[in-house]
C-alpha distance (Angstrom), angle and dihedral (degrees) to the residues before:
residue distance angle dihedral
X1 . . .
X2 3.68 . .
X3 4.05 93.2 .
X4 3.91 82.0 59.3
X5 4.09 98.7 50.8
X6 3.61 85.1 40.4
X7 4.15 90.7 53.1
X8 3.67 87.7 44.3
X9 3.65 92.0 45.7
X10 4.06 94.8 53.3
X11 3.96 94.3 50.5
X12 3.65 91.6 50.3
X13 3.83 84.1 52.4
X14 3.67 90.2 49.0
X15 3.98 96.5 44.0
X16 4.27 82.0 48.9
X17 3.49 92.9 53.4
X18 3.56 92.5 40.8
X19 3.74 99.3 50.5
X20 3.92 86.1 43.0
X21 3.55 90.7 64.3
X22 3.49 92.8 35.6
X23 4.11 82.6 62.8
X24 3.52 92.2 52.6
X25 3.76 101.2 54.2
X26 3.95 91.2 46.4
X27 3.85 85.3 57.2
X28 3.70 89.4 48.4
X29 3.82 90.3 53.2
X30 3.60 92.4 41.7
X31 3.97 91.3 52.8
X32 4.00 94.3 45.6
X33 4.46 92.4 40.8
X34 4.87 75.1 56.9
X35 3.56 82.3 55.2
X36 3.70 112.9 39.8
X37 4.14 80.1 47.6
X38 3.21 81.1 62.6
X39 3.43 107.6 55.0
X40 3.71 88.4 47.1
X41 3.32 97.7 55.1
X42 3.80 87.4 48.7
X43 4.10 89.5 48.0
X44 3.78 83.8 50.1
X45 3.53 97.1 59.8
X46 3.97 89.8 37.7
X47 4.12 87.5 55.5
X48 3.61 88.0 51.3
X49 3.78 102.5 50.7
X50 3.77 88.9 53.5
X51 3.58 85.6 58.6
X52 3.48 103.2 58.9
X53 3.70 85.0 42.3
X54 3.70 88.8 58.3
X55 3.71 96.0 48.4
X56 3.52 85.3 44.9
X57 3.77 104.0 58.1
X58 4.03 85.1 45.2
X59 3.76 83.0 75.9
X60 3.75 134.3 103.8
X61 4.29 84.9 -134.5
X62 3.82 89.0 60.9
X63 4.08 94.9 37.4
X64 3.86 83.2 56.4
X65 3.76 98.1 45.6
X66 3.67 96.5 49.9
X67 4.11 86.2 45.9
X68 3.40 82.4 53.7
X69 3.72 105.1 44.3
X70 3.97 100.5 31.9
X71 3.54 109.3 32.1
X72 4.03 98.4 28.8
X73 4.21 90.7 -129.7
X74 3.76 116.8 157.0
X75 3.80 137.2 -171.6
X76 3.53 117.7 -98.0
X77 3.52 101.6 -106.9
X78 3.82 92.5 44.4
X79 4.19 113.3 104.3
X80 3.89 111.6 -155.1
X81 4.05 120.3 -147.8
X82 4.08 115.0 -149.0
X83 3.36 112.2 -164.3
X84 3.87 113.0 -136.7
């Protein structure tokens, strides 16, 4: 009788420690499932500033800016200033 409670007694140790650790990794999984969230949400917003970047340098106001900036064109009617 006492072989048999102390059977009984060492599985329920074993299922404790079991489940214990079971606990623990469904915490970790719940911690890093917060954090890949995260990331997406971050990657989210990331995808949809290069949108509006992309619609933005398909128009004329960034064609003429980068004229402007990088190749140093003007309009005709424009006069440029150099300091000396």
């Amino acid at each position: 009788m006492v072989t048999i409670i102390m059977c009984i007694l060492v599985v329920m140790l074993a299922i404790t420690i079991n489940a214990m650790s079971m606990k623990q990794k469904i915490d970790d999984y719940n911690v890093r499932i917060e954090e890949l969230q995260a990331q997406i949400a971050k990657e989210e917003d990331r995808a949809r500033e290069i949108e509006e970047y992309r619609k933005y340098t398909q128009t004329k106001g960034f064609v003429e800016e980068t004229a402007q900036n990088v190749l140093g064109l003007v309009y005709e009617s424009e006069i440029l200033f150099k300091q000396e």
